[in-house]
N, CA, C and O atoms as a GROMACS GRO file, in nm:
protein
  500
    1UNK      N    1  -0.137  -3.093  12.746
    1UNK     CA    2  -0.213  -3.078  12.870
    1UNK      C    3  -0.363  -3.080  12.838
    1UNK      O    4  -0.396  -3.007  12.745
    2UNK      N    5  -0.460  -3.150  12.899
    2UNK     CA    6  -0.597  -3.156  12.884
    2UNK      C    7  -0.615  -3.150  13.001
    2UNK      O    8  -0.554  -3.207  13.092
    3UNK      N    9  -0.752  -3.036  13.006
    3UNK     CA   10  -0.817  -2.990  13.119
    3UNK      C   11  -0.946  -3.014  13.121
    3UNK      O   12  -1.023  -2.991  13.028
    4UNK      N   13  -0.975  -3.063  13.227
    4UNK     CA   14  -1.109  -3.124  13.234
    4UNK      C   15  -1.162  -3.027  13.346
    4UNK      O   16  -1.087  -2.987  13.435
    5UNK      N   17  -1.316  -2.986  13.337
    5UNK     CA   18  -1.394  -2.921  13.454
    5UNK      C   19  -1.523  -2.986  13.462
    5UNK      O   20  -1.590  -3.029  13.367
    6UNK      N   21  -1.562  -2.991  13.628
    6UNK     CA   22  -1.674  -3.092  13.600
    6UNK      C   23  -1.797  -3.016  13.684
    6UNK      O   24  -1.765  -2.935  13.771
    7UNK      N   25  -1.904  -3.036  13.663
    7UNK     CA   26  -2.031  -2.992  13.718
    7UNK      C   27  -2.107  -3.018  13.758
    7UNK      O   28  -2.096  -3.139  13.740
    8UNK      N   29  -2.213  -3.004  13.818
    8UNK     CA   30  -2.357  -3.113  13.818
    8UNK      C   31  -2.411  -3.181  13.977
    8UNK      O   32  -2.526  -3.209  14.011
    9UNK      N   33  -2.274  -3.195  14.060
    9UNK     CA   34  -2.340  -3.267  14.196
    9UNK      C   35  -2.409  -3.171  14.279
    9UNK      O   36  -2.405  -3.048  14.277
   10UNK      N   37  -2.477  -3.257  14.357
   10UNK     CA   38  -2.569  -3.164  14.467
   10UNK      C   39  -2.615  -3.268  14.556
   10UNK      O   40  -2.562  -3.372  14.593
   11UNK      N   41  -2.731  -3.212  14.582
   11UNK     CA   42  -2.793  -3.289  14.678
   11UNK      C   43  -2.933  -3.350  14.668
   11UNK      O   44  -3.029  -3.274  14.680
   12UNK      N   45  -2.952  -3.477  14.647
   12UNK     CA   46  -3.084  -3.549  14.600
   12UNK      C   47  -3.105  -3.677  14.715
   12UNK      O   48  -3.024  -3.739  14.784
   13UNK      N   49  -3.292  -3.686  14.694
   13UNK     CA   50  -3.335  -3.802  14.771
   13UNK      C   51  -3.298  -3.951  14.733
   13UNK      O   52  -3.231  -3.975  14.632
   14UNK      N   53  -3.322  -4.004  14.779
   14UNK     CA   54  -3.262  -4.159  14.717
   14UNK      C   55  -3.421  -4.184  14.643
   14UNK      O   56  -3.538  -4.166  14.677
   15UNK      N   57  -3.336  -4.244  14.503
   15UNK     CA   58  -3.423  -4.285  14.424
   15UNK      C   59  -3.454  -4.131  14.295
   15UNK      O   60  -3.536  -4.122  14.204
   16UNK      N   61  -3.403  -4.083  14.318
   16UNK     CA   62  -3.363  -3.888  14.236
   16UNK      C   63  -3.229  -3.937  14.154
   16UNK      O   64  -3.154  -4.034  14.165
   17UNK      N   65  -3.237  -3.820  14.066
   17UNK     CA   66  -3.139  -3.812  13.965
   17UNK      C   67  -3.057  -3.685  14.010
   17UNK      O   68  -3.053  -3.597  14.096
   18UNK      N   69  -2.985  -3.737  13.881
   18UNK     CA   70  -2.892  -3.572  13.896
   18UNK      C   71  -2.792  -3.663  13.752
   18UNK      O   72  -2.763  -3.782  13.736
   19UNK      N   73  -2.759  -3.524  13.659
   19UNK     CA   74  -2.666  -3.532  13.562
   19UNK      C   75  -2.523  -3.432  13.598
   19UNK      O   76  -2.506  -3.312  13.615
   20UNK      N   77  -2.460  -3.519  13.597
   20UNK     CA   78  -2.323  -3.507  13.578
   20UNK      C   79  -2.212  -3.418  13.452
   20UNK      O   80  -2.245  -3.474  13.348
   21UNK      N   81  -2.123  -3.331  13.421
   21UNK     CA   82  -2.134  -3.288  13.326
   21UNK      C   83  -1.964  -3.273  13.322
   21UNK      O   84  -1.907  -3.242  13.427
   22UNK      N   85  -1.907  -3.288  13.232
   22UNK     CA   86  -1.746  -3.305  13.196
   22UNK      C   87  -1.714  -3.227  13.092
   22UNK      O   88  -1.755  -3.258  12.980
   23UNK      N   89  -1.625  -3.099  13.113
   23UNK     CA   90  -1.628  -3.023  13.044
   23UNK      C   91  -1.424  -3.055  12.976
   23UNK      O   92  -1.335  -3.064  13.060
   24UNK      N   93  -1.391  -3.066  12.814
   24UNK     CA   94  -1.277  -3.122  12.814
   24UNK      C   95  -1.219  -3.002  12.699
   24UNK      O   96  -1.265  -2.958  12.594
   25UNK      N   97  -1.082  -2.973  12.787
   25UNK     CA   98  -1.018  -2.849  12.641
   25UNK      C   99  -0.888  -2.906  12.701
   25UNK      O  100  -0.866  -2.974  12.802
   26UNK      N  101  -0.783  -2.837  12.572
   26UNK     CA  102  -0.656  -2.852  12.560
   26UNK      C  103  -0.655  -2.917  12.452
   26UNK      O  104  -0.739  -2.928  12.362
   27UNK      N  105  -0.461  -3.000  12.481
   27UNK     CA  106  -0.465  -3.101  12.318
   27UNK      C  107  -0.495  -3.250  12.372
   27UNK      O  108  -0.435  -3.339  12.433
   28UNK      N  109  -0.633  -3.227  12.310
   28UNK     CA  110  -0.653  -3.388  12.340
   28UNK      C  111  -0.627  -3.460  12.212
   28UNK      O  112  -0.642  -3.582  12.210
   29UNK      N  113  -0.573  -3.364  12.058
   29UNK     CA  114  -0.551  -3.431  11.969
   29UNK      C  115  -0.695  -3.495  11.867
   29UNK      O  116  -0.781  -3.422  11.816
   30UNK      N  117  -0.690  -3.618  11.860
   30UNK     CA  118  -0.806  -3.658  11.770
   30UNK      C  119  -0.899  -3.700  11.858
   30UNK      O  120  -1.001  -3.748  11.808
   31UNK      N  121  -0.891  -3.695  11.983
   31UNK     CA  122  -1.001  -3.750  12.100
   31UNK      C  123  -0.936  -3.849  12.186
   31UNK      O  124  -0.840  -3.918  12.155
   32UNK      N  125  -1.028  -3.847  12.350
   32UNK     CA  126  -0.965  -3.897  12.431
   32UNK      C  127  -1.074  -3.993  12.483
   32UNK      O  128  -1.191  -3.955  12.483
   33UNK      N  129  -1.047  -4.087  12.517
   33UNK     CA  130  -1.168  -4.167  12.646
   33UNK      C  131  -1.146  -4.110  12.738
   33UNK      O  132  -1.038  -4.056  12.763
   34UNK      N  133  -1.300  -4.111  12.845
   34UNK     CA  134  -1.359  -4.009  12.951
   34UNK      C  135  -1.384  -4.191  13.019
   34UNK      O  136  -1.416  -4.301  12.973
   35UNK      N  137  -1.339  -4.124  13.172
   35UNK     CA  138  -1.431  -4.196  13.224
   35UNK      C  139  -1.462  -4.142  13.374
   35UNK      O  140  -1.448  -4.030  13.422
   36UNK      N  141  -1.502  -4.244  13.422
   36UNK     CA  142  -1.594  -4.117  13.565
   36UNK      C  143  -1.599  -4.251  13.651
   36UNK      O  144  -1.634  -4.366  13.627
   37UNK      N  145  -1.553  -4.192  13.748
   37UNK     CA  146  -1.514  -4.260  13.899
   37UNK      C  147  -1.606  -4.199  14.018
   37UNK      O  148  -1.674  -4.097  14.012
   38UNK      N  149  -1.588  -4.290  14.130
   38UNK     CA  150  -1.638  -4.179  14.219
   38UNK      C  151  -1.568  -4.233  14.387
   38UNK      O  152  -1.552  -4.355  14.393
   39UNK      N  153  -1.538  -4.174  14.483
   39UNK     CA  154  -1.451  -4.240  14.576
   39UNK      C  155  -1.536  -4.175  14.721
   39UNK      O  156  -1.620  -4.086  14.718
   40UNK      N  157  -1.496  -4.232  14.816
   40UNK     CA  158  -1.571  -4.180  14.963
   40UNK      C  159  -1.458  -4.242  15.093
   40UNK      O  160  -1.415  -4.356  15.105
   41UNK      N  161  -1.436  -4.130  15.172
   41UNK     CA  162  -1.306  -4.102  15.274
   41UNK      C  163  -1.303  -4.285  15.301
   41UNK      O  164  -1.406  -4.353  15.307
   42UNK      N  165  -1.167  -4.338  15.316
   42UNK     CA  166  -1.106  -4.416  15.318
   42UNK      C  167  -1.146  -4.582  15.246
   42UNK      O  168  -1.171  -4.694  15.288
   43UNK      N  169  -1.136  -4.514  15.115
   43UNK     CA  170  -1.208  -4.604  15.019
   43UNK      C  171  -1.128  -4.557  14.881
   43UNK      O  172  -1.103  -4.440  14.851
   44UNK      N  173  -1.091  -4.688  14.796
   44UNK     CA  174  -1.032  -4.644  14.703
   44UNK      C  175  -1.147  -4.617  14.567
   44UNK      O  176  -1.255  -4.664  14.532
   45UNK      N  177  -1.055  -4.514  14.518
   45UNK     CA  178  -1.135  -4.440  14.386
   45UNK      C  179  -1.217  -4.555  14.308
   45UNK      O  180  -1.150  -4.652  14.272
   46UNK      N  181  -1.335  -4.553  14.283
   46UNK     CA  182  -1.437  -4.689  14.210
   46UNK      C  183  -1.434  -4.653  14.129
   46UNK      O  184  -1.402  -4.534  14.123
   47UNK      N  185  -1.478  -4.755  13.954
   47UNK     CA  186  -1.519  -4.719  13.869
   47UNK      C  187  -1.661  -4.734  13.856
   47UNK      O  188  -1.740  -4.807  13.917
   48UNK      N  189  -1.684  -4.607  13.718
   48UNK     CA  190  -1.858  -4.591  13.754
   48UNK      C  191  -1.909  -4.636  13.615
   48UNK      O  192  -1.997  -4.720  13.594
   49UNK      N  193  -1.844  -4.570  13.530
   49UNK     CA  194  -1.869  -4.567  13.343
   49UNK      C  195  -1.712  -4.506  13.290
   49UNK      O  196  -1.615  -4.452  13.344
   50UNK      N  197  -1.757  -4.557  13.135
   50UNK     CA  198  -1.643  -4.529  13.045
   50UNK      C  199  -1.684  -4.476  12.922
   50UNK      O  200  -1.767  -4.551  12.870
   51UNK      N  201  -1.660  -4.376  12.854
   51UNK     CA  202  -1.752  -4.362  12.698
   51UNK      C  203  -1.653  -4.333  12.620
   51UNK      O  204  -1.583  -4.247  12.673
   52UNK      N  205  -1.612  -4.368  12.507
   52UNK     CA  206  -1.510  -4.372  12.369
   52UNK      C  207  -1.480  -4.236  12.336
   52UNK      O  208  -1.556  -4.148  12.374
   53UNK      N  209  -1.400  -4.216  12.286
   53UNK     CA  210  -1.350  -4.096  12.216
   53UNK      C  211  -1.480  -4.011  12.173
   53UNK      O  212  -1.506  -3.894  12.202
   54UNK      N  213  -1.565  -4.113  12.083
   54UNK     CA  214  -1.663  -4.030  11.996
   54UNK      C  215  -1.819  -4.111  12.033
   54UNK      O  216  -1.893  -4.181  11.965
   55UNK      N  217  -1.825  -4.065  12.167
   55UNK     CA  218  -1.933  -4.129  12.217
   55UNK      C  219  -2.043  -4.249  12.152
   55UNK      O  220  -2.166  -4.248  12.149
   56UNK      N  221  -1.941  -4.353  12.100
   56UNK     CA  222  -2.024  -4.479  12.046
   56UNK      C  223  -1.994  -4.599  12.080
   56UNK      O  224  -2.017  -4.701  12.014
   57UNK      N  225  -1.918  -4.588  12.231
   57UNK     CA  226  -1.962  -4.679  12.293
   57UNK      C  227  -1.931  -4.663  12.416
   57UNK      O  228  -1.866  -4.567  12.458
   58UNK      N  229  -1.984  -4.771  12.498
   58UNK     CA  230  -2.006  -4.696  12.694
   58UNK      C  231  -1.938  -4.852  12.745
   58UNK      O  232  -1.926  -4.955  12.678
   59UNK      N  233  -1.901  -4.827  12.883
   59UNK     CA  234  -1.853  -4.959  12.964
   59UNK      C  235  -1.934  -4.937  13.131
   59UNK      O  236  -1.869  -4.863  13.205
   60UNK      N  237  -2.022  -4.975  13.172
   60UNK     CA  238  -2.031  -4.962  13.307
   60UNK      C  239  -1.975  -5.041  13.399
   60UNK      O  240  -1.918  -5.138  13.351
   61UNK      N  241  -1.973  -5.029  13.550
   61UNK     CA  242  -1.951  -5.124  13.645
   61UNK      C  243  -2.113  -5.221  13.683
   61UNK      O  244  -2.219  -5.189  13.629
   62UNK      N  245  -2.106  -5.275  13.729
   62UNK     CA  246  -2.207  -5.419  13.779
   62UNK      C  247  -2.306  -5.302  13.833
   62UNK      O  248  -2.421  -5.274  13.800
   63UNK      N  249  -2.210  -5.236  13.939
   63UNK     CA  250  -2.344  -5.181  14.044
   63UNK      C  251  -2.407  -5.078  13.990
   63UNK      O  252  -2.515  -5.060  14.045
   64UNK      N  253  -2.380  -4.989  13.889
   64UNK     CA  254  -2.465  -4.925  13.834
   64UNK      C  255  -2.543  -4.930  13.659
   64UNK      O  256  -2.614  -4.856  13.593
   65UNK      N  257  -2.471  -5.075  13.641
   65UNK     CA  258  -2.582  -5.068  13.466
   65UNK      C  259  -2.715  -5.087  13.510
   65UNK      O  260  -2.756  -5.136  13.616
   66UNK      N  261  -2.794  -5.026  13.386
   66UNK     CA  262  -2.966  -4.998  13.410
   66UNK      C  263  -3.019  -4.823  13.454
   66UNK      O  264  -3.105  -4.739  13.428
   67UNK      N  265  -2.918  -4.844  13.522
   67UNK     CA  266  -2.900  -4.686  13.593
   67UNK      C  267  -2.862  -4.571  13.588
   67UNK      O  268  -2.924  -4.472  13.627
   68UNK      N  269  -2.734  -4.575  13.532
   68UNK     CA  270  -2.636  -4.456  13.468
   68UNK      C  271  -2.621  -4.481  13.357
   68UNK      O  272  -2.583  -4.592  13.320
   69UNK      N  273  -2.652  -4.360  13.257
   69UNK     CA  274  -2.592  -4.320  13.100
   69UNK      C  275  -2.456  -4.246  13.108
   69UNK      O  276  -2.455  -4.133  13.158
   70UNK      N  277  -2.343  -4.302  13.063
   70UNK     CA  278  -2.258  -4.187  13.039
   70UNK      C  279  -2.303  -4.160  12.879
   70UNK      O  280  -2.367  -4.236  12.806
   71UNK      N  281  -2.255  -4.043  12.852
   71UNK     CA  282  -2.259  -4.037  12.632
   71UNK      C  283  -2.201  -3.939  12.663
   71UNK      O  284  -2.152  -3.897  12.768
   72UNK      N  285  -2.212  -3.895  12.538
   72UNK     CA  286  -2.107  -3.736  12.488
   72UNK      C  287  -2.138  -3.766  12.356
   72UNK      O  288  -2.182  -3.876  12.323
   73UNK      N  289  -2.112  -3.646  12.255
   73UNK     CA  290  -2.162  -3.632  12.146
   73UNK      C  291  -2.102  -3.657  12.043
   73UNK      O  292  -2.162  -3.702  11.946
   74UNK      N  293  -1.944  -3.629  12.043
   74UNK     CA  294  -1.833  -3.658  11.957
   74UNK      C  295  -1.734  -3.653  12.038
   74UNK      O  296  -1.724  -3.675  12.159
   75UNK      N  297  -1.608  -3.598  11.900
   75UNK     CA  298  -1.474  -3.608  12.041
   75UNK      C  299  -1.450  -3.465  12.048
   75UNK      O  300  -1.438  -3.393  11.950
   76UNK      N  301  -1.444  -3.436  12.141
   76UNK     CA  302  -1.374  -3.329  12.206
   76UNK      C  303  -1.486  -3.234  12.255
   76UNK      O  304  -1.481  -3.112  12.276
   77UNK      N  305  -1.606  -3.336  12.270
   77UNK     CA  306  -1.739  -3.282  12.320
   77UNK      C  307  -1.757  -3.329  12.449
   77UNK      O  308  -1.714  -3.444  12.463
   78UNK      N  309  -1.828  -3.260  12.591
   78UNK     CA  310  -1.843  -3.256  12.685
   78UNK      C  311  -1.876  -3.404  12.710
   78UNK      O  312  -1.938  -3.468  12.625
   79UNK      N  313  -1.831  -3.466  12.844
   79UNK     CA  314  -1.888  -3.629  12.882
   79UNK      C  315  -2.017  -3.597  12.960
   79UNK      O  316  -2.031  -3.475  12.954
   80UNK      N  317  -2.109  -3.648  13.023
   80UNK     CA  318  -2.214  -3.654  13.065
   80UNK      C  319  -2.209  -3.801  13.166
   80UNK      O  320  -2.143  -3.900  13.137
   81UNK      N  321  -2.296  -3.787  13.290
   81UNK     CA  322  -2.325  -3.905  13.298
   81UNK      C  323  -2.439  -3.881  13.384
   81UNK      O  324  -2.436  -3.810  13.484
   82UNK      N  325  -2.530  -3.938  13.343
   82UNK     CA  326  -2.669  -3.944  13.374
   82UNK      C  327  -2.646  -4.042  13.520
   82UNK      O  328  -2.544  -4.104  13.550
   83UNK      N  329  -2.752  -4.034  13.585
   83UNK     CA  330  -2.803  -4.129  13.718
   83UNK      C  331  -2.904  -4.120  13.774
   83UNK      O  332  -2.946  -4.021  13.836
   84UNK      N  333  -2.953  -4.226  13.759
   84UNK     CA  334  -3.083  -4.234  13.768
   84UNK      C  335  -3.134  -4.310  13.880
   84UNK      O  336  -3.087  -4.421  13.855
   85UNK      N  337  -3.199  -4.322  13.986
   85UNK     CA  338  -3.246  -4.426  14.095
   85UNK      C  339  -3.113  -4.442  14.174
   85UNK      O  340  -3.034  -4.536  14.179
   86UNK      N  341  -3.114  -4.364  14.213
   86UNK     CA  342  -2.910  -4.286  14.341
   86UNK      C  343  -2.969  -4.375  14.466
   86UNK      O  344  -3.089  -4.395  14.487
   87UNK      N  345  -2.889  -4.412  14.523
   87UNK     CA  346  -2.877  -4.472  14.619
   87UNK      C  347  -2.808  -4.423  14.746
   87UNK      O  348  -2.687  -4.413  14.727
   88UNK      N  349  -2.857  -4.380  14.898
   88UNK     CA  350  -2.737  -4.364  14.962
   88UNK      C  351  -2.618  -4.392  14.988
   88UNK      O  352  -2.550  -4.319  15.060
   89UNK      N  353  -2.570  -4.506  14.933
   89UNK     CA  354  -2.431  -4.526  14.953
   89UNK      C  355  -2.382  -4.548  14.850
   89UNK      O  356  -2.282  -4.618  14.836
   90UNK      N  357  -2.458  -4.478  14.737
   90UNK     CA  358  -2.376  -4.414  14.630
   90UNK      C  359  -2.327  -4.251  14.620
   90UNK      O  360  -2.304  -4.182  14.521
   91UNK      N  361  -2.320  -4.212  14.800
   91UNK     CA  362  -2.247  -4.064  14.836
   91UNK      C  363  -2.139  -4.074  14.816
   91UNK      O  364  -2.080  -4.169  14.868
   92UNK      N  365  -2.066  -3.977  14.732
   92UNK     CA  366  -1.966  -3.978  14.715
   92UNK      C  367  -1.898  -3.864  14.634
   92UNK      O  368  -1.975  -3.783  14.583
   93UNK      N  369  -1.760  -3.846  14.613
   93UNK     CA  370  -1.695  -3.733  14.512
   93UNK      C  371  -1.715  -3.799  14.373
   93UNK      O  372  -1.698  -3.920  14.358
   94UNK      N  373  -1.751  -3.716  14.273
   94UNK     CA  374  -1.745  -3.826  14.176
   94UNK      C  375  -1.649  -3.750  14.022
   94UNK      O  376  -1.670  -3.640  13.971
   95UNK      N  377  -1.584  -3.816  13.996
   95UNK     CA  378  -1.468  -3.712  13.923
   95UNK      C  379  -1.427  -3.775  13.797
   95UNK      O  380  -1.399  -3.894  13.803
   96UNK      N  381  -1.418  -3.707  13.669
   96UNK     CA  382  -1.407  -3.725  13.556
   96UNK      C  383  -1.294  -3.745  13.505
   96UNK      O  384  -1.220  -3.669  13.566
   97UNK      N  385  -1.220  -3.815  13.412
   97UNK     CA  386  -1.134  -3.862  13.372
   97UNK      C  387  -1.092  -3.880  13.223
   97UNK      O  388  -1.167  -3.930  13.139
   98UNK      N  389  -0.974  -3.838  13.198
   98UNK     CA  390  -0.951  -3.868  13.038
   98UNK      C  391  -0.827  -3.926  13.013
   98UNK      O  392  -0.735  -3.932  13.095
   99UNK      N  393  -0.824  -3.969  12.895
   99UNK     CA  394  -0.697  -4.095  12.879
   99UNK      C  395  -0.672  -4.039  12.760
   99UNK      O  396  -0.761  -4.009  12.680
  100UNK      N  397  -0.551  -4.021  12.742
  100UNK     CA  398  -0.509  -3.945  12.581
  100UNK      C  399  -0.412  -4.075  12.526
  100UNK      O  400  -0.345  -4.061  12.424
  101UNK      N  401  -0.412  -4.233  12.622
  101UNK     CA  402  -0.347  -4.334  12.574
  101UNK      C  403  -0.426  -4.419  12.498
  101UNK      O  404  -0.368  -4.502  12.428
  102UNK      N  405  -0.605  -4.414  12.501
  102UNK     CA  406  -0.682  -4.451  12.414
  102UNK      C  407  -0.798  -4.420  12.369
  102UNK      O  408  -0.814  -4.309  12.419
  103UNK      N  409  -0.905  -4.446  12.299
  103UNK     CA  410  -0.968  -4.387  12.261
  103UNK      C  411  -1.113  -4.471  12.272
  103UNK      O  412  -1.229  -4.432  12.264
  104UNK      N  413  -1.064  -4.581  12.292
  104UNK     CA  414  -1.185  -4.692  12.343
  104UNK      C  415  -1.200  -4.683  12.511
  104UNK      O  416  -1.134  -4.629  12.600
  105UNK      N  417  -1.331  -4.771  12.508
  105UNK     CA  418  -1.372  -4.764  12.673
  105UNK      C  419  -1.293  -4.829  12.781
  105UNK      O  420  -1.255  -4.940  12.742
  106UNK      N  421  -1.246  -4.799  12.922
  106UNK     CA  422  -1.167  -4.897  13.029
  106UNK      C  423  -1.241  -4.865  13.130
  106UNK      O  424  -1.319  -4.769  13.128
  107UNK      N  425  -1.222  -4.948  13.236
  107UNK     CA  426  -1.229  -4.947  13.372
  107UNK      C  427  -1.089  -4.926  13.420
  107UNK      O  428  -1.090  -4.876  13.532
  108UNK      N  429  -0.987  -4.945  13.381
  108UNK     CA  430  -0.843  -4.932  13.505
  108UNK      C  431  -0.812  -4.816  13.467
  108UNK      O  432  -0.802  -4.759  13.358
  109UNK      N  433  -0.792  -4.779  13.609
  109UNK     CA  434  -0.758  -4.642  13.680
  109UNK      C  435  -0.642  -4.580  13.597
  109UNK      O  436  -0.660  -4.481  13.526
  110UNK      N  437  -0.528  -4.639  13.609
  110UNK     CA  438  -0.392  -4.633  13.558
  110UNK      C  439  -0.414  -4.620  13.427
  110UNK      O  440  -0.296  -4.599  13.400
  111UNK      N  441  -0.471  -4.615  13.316
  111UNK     CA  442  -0.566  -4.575  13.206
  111UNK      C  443  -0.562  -4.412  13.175
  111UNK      O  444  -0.506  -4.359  13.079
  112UNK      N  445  -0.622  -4.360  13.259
  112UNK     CA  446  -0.661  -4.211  13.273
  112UNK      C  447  -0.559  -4.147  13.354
  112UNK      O  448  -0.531  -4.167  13.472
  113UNK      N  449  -0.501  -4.053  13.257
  113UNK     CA  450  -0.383  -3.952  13.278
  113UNK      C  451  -0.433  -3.821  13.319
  113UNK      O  452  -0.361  -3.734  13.367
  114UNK      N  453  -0.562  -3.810  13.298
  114UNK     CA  454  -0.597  -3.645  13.352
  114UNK      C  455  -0.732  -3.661  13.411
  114UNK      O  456  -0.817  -3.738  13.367
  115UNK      N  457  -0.747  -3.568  13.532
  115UNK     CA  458  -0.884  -3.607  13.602
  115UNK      C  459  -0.940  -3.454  13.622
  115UNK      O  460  -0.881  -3.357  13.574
  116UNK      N  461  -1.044  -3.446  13.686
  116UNK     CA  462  -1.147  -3.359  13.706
  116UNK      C  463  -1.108  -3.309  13.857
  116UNK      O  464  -1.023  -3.371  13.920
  117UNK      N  465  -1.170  -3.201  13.911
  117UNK     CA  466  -1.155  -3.144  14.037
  117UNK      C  467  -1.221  -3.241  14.126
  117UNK      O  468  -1.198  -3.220  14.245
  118UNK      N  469  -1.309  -3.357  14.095
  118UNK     CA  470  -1.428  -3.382  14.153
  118UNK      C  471  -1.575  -3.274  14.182
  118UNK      O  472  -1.577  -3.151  14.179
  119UNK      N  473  -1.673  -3.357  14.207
  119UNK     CA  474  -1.816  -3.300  14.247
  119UNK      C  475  -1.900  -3.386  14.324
  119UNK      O  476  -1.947  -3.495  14.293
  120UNK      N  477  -1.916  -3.301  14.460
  120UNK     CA  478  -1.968  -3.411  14.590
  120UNK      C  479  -2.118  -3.466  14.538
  120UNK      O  480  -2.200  -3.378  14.514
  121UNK      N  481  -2.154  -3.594  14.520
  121UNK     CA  482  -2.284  -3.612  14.495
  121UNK      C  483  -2.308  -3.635  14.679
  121UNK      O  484  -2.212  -3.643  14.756
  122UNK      N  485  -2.426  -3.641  14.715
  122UNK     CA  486  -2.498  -3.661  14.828
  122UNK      C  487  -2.665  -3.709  14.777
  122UNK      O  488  -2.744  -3.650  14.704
  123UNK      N  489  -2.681  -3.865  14.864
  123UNK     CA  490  -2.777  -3.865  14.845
  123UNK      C  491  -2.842  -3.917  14.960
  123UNK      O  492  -2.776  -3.991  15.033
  124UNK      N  493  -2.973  -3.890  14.993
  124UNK     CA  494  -2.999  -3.876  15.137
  124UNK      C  495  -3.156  -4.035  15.151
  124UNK      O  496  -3.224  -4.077  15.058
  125UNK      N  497  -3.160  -4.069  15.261
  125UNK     CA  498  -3.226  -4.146  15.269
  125UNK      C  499  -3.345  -4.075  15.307
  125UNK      O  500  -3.450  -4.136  15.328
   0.00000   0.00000   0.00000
């Protein structure tokens, strides 16, 4: 069982930051890939970023490279994901993810076996 807790959303202007924070215990074994989604009422769950077992390497989606850092420090060290220049209709739950099936970066959902409570980002025009 791996338990993930996540932290960090609130409420920012468009064009504001806010860091994101993924907290990971249990047996994740030798390390897990994290990745971080984010979804909004009748819309399916998006991908946002992906970071490796041992934070050395990252995968973003289109709409946010330039913009968002995910990292983490090693394995079995907290995920992070930075955001930088938020957009309003980048409001949304945004919820953390771990895959104990690999250890490299993905985008598919079906990938990640354990997720986060979510954390509402809001960002306001």
């Amino acid at each position: 069982q791996v338990r993930l807790e996540e932290s960090g959303g609130g409420l920012v202007q468009a064009g504001g930051s806010l860091r994101l924070s993924c907290a990971v215990s249990g047996r994740t074994g030798a390390g897990v890939a994290m990745g971080w989604f984010r979804q909004t009422p009748g819309k399916e769950r998006e991908f946002v970023a992906s970071v490796s077992w041992d934070g050395g390497d990252t995968y973003y989606s289109d709409s946010v490279k330039g913009r968002f850092t995910a990292s983490r420090d090693g394995a079995k060290k907290p995920a992070y994901l930075q955001m930088n220049s938020l957009r309003p209709e980048e409001t949304a739950v945004y919820y953390c993810a771990a895959s104990t099936r690999r250890v490299g970066v993905t985008s598919l959902r079906s990938e990640y076996d354990y997720w986060g409570q979510g954390t509402q980002v809001t960002v306001s025009s």
